[in-house]
C-alpha positions in Angstrom: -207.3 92.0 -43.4 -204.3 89.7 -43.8 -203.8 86.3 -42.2 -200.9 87.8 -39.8 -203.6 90.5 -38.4 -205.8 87.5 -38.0 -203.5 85.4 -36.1 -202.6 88.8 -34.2 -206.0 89.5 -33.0 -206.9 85.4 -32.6 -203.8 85.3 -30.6 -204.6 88.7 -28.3 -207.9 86.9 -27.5 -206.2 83.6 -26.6 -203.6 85.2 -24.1 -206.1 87.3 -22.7 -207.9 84.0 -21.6 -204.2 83.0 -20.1 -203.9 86.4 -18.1 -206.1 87.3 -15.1 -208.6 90.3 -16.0 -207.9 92.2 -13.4 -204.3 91.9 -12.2 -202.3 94.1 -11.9 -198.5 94.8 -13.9 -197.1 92.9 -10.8 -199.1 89.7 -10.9 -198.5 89.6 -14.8 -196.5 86.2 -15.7 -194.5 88.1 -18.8 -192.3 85.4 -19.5 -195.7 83.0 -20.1 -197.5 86.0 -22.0 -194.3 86.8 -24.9 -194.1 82.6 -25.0 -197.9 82.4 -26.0 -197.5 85.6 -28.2 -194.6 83.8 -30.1 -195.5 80.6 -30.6 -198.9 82.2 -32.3 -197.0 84.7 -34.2 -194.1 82.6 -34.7 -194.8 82.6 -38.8 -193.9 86.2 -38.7 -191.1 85.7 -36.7 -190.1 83.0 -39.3 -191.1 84.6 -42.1 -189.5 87.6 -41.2 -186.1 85.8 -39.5 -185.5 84.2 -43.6 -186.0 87.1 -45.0 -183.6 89.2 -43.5 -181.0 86.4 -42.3 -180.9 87.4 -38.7 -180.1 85.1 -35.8 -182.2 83.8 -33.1 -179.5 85.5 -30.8 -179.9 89.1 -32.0 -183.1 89.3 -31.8 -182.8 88.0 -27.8 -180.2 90.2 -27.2 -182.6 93.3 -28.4 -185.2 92.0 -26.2 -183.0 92.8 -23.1 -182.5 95.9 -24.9 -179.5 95.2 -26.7 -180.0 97.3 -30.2 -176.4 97.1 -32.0 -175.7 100.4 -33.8 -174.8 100.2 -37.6 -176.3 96.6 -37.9 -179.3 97.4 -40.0 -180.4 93.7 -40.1 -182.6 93.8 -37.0 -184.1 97.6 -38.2 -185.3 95.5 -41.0 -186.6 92.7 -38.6 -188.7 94.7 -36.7 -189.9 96.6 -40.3 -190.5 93.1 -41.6 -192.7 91.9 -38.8 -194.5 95.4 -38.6 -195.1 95.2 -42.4 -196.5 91.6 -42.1 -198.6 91.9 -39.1 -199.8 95.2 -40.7 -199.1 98.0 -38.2 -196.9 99.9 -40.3 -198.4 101.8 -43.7 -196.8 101.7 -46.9 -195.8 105.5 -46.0 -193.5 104.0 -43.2 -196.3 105.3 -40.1 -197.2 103.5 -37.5 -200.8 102.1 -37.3 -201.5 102.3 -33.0 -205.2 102.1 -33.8 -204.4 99.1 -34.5 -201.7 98.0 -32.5 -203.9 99.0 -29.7 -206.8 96.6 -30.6 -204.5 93.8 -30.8 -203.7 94.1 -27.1 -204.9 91.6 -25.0 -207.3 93.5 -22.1 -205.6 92.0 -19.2 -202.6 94.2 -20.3 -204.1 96.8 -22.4 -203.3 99.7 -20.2 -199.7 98.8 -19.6 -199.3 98.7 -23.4 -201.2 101.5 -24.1 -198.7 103.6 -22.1 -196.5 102.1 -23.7 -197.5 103.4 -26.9 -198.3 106.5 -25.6 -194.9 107.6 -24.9 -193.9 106.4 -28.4 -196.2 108.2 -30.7 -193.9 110.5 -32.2 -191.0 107.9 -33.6 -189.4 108.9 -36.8 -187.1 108.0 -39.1 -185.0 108.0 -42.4 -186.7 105.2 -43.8 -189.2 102.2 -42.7 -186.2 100.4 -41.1 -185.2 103.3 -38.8 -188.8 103.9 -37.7 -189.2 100.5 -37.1 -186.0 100.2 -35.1 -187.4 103.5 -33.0 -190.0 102.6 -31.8 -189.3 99.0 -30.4 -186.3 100.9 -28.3 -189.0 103.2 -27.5 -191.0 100.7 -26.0 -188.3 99.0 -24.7 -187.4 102.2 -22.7 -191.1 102.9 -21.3 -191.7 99.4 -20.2 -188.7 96.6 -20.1 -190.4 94.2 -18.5 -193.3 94.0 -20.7 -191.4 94.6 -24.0 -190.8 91.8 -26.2 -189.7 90.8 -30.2 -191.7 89.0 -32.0 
């Protein structure tokens, strides 16, 4: 297991100490949820944000579901962080086995819908699969959505 899955799954358990157990999607605090999911993921978002020389303002523009067309810098963000944090396979398919287990209960089953209605993204290449499936999820749950 890399260190990114690590500090995935160490940072799934810490939210879901953040998050009431058994709230519901309404009592959810998202904005405190992606914060905590950032800052313990921020070396992928790093990482990945140097390696493809993309701007802090892209990639908060796609989380309000702004995905510019023929920009192929933040298809490769999102491949980048998938690659890193090891949910996508070299073959370019999606690991939700995993993505799943790195879920943090309190949320699990909004997620998991989430990922339910995104099973069958597909793509040219890594980058357009990657690119896919976050405006996937960003279509089946807005609010929850977020970029690493």
């Amino acid at each position: 297991m890399t260190k990114e899955n690590l500090i995935l799954i160490c940072a799934s358990l810490i939210v879901t100490q953040l998050v009431v157990v058994h709230c519901n999607e309404e009592n959810i605090d998202w904005t405190t949820v992606h914060e905590e999911l950032r800052k313990l993921a921020g070396n992928l978002r790093k990482k990945c944000t140097n390696e493809i020389s993309i701007t802090e303002d892209i990639l908060e523009d796609a989380e309000l579901g702004n995905f510019p067309e023929g920009d192929n810098k933040l298809a490769c963000y999102f491949k980048c962080v998938m690659d890193k944090g090891g949910v996508m396979k070299k073959d370019g398919k999606i690991n939700y086995k995993l993505l799943s287990k790195m879920m943090p209960a309190a949320y699990r089953h909004i997620g998991q819908e989430m990922l339910d209605e995104c099973r069958n993204i597909s793509g040219d290449d890594k980058c357009t699969i990657a690119l896919n499936f976050n405006k996937c999820m960003f279509r089946a749950n807005p609010v929850a959505y977020f970029v690493i």
